[in-house]
MARTORMI-374974 format. One record per residue (C-alpha): residue number from 1; residue in one letter; y, x, z. Coordinates in steps of 0.001 Angstrom, whole numbers, plus 500000, padded with zeros to 6 digits. Each point is the difference from the previous one (the first is absolute). Layout:
<atoms>
(NUM "A" (Y X Z))
...
</atoms>
This chain:
<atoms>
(1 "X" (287322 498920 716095))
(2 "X" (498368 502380 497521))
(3 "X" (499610 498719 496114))
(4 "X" (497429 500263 498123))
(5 "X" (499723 502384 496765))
(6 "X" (502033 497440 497813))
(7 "X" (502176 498765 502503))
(8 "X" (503642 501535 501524))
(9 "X" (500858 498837 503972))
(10 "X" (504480 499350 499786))
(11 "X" (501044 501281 502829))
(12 "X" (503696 499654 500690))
(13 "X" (502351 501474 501675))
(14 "X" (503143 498371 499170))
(15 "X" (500708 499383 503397))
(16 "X" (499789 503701 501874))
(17 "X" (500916 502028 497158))
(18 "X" (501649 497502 497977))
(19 "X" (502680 499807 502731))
(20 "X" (500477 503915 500099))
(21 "X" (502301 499124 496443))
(22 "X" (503466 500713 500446))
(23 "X" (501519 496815 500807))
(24 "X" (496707 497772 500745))
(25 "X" (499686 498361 503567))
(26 "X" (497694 497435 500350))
(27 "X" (500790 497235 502751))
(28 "X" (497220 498436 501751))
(29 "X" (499882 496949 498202))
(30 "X" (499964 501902 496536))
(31 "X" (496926 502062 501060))
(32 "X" (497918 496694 500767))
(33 "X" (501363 498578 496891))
(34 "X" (498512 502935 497872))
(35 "X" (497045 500031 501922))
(36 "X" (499071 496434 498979))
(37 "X" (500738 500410 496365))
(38 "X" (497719 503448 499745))
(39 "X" (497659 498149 501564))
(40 "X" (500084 497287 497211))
(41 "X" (500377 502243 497552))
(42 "X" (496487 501623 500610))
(43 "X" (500966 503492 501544))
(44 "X" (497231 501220 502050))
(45 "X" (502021 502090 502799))
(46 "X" (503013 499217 501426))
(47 "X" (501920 503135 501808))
(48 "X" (502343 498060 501705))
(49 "X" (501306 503304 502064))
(50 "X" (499937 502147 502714))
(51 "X" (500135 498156 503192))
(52 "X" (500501 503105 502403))
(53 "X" (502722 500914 497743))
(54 "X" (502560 497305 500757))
(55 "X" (500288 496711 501833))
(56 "X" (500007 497859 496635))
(57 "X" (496765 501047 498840))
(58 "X" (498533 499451 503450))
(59 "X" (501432 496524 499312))
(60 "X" (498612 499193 497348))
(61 "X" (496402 500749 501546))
(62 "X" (500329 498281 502746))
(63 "X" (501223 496812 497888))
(64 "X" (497387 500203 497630))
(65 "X" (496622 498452 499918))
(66 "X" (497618 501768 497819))
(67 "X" (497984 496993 499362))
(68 "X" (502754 497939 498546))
(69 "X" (499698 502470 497007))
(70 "X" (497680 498242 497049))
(71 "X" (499472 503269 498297))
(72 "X" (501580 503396 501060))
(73 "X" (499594 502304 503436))
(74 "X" (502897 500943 501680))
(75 "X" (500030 503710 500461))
(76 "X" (502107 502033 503233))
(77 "X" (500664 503629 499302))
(78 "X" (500700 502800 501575))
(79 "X" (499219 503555 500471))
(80 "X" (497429 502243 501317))
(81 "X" (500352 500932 504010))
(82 "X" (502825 502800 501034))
(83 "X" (498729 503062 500833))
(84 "X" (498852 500568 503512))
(85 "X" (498879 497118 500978))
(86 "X" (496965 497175 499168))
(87 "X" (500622 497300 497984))
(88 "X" (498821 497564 502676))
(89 "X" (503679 501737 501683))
(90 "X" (502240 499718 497035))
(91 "X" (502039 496795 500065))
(92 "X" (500465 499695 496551))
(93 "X" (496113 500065 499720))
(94 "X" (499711 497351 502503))
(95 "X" (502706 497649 498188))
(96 "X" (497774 500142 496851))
(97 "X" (497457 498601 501950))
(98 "X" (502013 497663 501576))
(99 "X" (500863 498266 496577))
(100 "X" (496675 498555 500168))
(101 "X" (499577 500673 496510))
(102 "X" (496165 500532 498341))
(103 "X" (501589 503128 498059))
(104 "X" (502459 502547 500423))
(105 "X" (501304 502698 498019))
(106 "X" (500525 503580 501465))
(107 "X" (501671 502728 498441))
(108 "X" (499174 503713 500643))
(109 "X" (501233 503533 498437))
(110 "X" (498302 501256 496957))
(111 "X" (502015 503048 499236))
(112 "X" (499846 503203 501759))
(113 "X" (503725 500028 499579))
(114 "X" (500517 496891 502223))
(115 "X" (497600 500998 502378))
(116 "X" (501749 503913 500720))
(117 "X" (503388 498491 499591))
(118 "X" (500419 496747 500584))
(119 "X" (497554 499046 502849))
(120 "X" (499547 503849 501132))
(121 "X" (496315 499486 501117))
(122 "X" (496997 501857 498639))
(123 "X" (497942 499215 497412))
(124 "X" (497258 499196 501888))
(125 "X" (502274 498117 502564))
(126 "X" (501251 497731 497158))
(127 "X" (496113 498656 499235))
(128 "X" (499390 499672 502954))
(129 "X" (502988 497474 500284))
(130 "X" (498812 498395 497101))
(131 "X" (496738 499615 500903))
(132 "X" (500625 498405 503823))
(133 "X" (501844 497380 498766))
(134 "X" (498362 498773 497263))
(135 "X" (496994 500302 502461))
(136 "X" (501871 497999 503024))
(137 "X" (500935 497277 497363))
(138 "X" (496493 499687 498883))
(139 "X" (498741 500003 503300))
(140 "X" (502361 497091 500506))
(141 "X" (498562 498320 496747))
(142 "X" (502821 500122 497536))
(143 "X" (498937 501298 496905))
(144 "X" (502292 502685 499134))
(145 "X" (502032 501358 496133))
(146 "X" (500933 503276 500465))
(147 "X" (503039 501053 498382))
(148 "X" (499560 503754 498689))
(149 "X" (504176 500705 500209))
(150 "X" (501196 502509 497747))
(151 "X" (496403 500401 498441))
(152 "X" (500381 501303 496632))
(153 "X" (502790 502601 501589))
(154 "X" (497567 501082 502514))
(155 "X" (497072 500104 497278))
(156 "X" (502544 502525 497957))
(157 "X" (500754 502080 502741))
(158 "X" (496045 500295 501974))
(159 "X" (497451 497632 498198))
(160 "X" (497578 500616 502497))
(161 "X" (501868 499052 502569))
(162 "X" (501120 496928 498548))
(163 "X" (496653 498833 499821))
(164 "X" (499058 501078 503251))
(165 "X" (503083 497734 501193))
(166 "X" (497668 497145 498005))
(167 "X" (497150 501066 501616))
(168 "X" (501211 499394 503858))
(169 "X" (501388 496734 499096))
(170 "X" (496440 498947 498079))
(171 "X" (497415 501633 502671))
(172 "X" (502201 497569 502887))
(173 "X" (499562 496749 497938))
(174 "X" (502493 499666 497129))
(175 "X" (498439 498121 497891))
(176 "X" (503377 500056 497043))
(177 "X" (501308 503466 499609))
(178 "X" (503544 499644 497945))
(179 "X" (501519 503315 498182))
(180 "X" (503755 499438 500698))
(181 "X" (502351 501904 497511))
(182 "X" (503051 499434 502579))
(183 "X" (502590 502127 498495))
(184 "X" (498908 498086 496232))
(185 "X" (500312 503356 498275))
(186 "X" (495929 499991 498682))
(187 "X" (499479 499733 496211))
(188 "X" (496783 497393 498948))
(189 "X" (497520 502388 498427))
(190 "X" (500620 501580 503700))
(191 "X" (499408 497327 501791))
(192 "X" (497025 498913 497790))
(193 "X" (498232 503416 500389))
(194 "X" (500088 499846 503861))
(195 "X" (498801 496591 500549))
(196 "X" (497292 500538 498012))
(197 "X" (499233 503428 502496))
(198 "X" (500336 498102 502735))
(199 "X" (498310 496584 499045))
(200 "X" (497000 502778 499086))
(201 "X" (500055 500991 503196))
(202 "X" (500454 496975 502417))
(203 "X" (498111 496605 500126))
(204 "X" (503394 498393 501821))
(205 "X" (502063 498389 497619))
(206 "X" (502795 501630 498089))
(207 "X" (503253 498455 499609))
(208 "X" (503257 501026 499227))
(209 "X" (503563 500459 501368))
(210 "X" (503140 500695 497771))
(211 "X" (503221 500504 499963))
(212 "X" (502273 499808 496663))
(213 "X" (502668 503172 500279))
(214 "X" (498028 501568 497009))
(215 "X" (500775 496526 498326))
(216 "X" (496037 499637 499960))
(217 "X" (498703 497810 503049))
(218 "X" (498343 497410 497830))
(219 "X" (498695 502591 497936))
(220 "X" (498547 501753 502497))
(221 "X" (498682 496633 501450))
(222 "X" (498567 499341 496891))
(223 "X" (498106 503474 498944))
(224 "X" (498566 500233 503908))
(225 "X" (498428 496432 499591))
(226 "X" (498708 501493 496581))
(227 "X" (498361 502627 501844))
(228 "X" (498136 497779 502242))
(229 "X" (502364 499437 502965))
(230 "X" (499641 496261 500826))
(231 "X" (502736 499394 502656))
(232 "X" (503360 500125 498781))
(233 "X" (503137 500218 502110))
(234 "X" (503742 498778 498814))
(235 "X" (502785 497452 500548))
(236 "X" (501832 497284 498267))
(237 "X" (502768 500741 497250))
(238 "X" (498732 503798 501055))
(239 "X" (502563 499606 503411))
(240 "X" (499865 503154 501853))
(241 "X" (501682 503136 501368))
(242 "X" (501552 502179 497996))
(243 "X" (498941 498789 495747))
(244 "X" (497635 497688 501576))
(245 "X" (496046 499823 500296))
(246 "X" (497953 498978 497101))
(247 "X" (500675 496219 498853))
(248 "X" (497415 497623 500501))
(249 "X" (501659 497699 497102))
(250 "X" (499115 502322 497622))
(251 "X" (496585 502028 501433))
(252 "X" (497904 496161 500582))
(253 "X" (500986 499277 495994))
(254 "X" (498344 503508 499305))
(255 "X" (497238 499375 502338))
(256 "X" (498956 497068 498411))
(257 "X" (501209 500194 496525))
(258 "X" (499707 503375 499290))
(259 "X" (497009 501141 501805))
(260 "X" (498154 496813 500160))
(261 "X" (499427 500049 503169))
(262 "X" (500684 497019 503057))
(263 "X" (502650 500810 502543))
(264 "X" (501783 496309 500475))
(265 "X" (497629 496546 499916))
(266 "X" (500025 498689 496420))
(267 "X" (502791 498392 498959))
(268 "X" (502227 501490 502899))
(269 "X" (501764 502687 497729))
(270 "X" (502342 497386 498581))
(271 "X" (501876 499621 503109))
(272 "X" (501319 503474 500277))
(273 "X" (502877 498989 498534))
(274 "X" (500956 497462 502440))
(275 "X" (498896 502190 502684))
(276 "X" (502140 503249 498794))
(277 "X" (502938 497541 500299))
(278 "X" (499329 498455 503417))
(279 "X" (500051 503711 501538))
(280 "X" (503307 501226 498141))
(281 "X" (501617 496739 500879))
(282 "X" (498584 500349 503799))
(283 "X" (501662 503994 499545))
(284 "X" (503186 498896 498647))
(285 "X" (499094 502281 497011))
(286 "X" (501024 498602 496304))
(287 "X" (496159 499491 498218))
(288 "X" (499721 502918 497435))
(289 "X" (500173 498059 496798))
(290 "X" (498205 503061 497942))
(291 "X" (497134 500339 502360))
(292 "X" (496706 500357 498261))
(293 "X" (498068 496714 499918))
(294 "X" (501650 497899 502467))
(295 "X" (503647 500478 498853))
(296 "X" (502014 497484 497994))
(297 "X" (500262 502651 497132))
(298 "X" (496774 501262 499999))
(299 "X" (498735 498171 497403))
(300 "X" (503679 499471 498035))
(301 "X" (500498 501122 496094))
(302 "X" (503365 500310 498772))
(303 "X" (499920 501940 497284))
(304 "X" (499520 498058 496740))
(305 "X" (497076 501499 498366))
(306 "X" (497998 499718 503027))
(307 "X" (500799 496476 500279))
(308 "X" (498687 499534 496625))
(309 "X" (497174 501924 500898))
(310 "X" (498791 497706 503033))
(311 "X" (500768 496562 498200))
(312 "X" (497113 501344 497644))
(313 "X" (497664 501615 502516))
(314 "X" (501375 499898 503779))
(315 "X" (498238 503292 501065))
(316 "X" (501258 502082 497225))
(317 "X" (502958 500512 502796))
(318 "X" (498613 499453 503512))
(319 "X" (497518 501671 501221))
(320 "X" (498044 497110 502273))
(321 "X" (500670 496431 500025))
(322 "X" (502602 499278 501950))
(323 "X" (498255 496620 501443))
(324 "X" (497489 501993 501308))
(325 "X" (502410 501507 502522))
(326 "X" (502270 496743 500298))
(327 "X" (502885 501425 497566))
(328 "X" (500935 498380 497053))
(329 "X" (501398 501191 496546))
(330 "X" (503648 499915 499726))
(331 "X" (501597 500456 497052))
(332 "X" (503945 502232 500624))
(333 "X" (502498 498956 497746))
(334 "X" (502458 502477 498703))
(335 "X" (502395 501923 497292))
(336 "X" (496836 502486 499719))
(337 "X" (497645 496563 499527))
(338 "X" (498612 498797 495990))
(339 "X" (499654 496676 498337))
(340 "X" (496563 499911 502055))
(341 "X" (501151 499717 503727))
(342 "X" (502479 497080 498950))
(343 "X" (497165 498425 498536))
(344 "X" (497953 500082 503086))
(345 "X" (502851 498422 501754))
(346 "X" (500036 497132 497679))
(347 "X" (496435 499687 500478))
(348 "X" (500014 499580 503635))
(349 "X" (503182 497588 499726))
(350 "X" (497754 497517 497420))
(351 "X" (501749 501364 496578))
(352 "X" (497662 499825 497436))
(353 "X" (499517 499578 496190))
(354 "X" (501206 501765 496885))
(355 "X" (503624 500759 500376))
(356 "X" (499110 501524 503718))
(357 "X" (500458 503543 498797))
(358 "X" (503426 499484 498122))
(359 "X" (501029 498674 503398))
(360 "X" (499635 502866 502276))
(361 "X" (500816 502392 497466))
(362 "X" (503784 498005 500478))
(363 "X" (499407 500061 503261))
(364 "X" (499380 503772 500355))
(365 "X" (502837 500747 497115))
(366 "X" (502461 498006 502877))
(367 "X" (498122 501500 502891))
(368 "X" (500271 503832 498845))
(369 "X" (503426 498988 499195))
(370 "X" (500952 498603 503281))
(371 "X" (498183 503397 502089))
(372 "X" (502071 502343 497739))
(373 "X" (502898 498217 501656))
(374 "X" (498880 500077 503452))
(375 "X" (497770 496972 500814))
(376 "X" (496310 501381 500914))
(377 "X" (497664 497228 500039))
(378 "X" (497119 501444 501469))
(379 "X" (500057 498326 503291))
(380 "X" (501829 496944 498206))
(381 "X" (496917 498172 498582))
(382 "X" (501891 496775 500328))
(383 "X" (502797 501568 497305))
(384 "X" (496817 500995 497799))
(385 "X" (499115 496676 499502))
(386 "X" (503201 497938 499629))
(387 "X" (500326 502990 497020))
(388 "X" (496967 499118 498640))
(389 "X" (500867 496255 500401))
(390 "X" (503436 500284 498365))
(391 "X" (498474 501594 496910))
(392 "X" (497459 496758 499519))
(393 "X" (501406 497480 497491))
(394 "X" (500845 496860 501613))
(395 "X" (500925 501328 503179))
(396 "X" (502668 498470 501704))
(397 "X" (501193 501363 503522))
(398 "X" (500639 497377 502259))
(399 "X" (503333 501076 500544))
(400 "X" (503031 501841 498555))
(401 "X" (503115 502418 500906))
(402 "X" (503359 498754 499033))
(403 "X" (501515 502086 502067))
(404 "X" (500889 501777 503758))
(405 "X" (502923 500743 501828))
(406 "X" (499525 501511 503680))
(407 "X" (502844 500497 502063))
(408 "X" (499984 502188 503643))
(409 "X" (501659 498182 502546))
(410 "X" (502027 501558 503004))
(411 "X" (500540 499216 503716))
(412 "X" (498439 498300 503113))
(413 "X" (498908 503447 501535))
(414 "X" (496659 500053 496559))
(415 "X" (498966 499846 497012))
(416 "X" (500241 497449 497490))
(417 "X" (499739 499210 496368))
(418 "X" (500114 496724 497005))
(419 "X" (498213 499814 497416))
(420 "X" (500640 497382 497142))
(421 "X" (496784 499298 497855))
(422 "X" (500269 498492 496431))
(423 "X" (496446 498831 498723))
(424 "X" (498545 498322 497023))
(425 "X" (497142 497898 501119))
(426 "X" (498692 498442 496642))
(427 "X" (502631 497870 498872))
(428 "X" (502198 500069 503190))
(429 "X" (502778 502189 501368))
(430 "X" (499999 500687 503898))
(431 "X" (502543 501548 501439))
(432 "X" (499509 500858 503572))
(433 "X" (501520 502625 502726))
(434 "X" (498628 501153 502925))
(435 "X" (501107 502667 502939))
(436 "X" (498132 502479 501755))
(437 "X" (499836 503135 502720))
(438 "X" (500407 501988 496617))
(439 "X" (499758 499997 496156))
(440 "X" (496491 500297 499524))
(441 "X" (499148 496783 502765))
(442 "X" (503198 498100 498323))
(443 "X" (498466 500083 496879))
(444 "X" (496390 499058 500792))
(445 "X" (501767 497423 501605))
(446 "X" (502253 498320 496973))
(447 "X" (496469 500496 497536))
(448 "X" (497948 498422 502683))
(449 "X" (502604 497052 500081))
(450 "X" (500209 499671 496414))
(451 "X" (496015 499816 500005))
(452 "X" (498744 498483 502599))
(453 "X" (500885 495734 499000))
(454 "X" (497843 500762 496444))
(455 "X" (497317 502854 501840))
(456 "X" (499679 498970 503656))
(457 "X" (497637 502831 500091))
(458 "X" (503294 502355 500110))
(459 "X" (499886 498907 503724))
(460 "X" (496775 501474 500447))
(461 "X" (500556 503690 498461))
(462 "X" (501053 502906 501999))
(463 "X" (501458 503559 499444))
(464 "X" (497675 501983 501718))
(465 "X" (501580 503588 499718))
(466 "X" (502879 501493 498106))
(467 "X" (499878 503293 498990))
(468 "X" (502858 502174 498407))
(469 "X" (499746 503220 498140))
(470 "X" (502719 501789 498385))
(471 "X" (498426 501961 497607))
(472 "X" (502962 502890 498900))
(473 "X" (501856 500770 503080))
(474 "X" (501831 502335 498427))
(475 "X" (501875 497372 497774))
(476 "X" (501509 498253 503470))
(477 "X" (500821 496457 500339))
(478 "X" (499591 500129 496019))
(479 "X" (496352 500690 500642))
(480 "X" (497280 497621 498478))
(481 "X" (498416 497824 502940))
(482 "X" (496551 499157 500103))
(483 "X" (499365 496734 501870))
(484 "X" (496111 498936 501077))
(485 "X" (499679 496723 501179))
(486 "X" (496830 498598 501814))
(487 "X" (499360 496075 500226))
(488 "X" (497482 497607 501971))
(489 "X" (499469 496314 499870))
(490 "X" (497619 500277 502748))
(491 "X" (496744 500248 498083))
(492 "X" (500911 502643 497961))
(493 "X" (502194 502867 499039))
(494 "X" (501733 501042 496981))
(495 "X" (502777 503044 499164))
(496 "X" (502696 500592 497715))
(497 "X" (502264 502752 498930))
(498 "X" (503736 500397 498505))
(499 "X" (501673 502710 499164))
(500 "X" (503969 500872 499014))
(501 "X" (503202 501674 500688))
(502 "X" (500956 496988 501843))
(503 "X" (498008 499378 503087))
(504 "X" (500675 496363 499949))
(505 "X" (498602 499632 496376))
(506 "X" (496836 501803 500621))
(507 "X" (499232 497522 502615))
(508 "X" (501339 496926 498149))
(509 "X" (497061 501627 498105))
(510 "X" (497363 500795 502515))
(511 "X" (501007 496181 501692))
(512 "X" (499633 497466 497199))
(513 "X" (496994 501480 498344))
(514 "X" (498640 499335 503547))
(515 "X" (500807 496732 500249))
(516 "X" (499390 499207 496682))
(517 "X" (496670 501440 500383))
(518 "X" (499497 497982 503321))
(519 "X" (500753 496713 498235))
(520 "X" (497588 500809 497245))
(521 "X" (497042 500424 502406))
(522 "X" (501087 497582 502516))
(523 "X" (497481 497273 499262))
(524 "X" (497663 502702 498391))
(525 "X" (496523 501975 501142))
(526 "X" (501039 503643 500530))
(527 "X" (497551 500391 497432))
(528 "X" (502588 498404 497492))
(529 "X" (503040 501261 500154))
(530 "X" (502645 498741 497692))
(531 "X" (498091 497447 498790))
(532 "X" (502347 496916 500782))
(533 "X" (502199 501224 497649))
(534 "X" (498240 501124 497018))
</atoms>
């Protein structure tokens, strides 16, 4: 359990104080679930919760066989005995021991404040409670972490006592002694001074508890393992009560690729992504798309002259790799984007050769053009490249609008609508119509009918999700409507975007460019989109 001078032990506690986020509740099923992909991921120590706290956690224990694990420990915590009586008496004592686990994890007061006032024993009293049951665990042979709570508050108010705190836990056995900032209101030059006190002092070793309310958790992560601690303490996506504890997505990066030093087995730090969306998906949280390292924006340029900074030199804007921690380069594509990102685009969709740059500076001339009238086409890559396509001589879409009527229809207790489709598929008319539980399925319906006898591979595309935004609410029902359209064929996914006055043009819009897009890349490598019709 203790690390060496260049290596970190991960010890997580998304599972005890994870849960205390507003909203979080972990079933049984999810806690085994994150269990086993910790465990793959590398993490040393598990804290899978407090099992005299609540019948779940003592669940989970029972259920759980610490040898199935290939790599991590499962931890039980707790706290030290009550006051006035032995540990060997104190029942929540006795069900850490009865979660059969090799470690546990006690926490004890640090501050004279929460001694005096919160548990109202003495000061000697409160060592003493330390001390007997990090002594009764180690006399049961569990190595113990003992969790300094409220550390750097107490070491403000009576540094001496703080210590001493440290000192009871260390002369019983502790062999890791963690500084927890609990309330998250310690700076990092504070935190860095004291752990390099305290690591002077103790041969135990150091790690380090925070919490982010001062917005610095990984900070404070970071500049404690600077100062020597080697045991660091957080969760995943930084879940945790109140702002959170520090986020393990983001202090493992700056373990390893800031401070050079091992926390996760080689090659392991590329699955954080993955892993940071298992656990929001398990808490029914949305993944933070602008979380450092792991999140889908983390390593996305929009504006233009740092895109044509990075298609010279791709560090000039990012400040790691983004392989390194599984993330890739994305490229945003926007009114505020230059001749450069549209020619990054056409370099991942296969464009090439000397007239590439005259083409996506007509594409972003009818892009910018299109945004200043509502569309917004950063989450419509699909739209970006049909743009780009359209602006390549030669092209020829596969199919054309004549024209669209749509009609509401009334009666039999719902809904109903017709739409009538006019297309121009090379040299052929088709005129089709087709009804619906409303306008927008009518009118899928009529283009999918007009489609699918030349591009059976209509049959296979799907809408996905519709989304509607009226983007001047103050103009009424005259009010231009943004429409966002997302597509699968199975395999892959694709979006679009329309925008007008009229909701049924902006996704006439938003609907053909995804089908058109979806015939284009039918019989095509991801890879390659657009290709079938260049």
């Amino acid at each position: 359990m203790s690390a060496g001078a260049d290596r970190v032990t991960v010890y997580d506690t998304t599972l005890r104080d994870g849960a205390q986020r507003e909203g979080i509740s972990w079933s049984l099923e999810d806690k085994h679930r994150i269990v086993r992909r910790l465990d793959a991921l590398g993490v040393d120590l598990i804290e899978a919760g407090w099992p005299g706290s609540n019948p779940k956690d003592a669940a989970l224990f029972a259920g759980s066989d610490p040898r199935a694990l290939g790599h991590a420990q499962l931890v039980a915590f707790g706290a030290t005995r009550r006051a006035g009586i032995t540990a060997e008496d104190d029942p929540q004592v006795q069900a850490l021991l009865a979660a059969r686990t090799t470690v546990c994890t006690i926490f004890g007061k640090s501050s004279i404040l929460h001694v005096r006032e919160v548990l109202r024993v003495s000061l000697d009293d409160n060592l003493a409670m330390i001390g007997d049951t990090v002594g009764a665990l180690r006399a049961a042979d569990r190595r113990v972490v003992y969790d300094a709570e409220h550390f750097f508050d107490g070491h403000a108010l009576d540094p001496a006592y703080a210590l001493a705190t440290l000192e009871a836990a260390a002369a019983a056995g502790a062999d890791t002694l963690v500084l927890c900032d609990t309330n998250g209101g310690a700076l990092p030059w504070q935190v860095a001074e004291i752990v390099r006190a305290v690591r002077a002092r103790f041969t135990a070793t150091i790690g380090i508890h925070a919490h982010d309310d001062a917005g610095c958790g990984v900070a404070n992560s970071l500049a404690a393992v600077h100062a020597g601690a080697r045991h660091v303490q957080g969760t995943i996506n930084g879940y945790g009560e109140r702002c959170g504890n520090a986020n393990l997505c983001a202090v493992l990066p700056g373990i390893a690729l800031k401070l050079g030093l091992a926390a996760l087995p080689e090659g392991r730090l590329r699955e954080l992504p993955e892993v940071a969306r298992l656990v929001a998906e398990l808490a029914n949280l949305a993944p933070d798309d602008h979380m450092p390292y792991v999140g889908r924006s983390a390593f996305a340029h929009k504006g233009g002259v740092h895109v044509a900074a990075i298609r010279r030199a791709p560090n000039s804007y990012q400040h790691v790799d983004p392989a390194a921690v599984g993330n890739t380069c994305r490229v945003v594509i926007s009114e505020l984007s230059g001749r450069a990102n549209l020619m990054l685009r056409a370099d991942e969709l296969g464009l090439d050769g000397p007239g590439v740059g005259a083409i996506a500076g007509d594409a972003l001339a009818a892009l910018k053009q299109r945004e200043a009238h509502g569309a917004a086409f950063e989450a419509a890559d699909a739209s970006v490249a049909l743009l780009l396509r359209r602006h390549t001589p030669g092209y020829a879409p596969p199919f054309e609008l004549v024209e669209y009527r749509v009609l509401s229809l009334g009666g039999a207790g719902r809904p109903a609508a017709e739409a009538t489709v006019k297309l121009r598929i090379r040299d052929r008319v088709i005129h089709t119509a087709a009804e619906g539980d409303g306008p927008v399925h009518a009118l899928d319906a009529a283009l999918r009918k007009a489609l699918v006898a030349t591009f059976p591979g209509v049959a296979h595309i799907a809408l996905a999700d519709y989304k509607v935004r009226i983007l001047d609410g103050s103009a009424g029902t005259r009010a231009v409507t943004r429409v966002l359209i997302d597509f699968t064929d199975g395999d892959h996914g694709w979006s679009t975007v329309g925008a007008s006055a009229s909701i049924l043009e902006a996704t006439w819009t938003a609907l053909a460019d995804g089908i058109e897009f979806g015939i284009a890349t039918a019989a095509q490598p991801a890879a390659r989109l657009l290709e079938a019709h260049a």
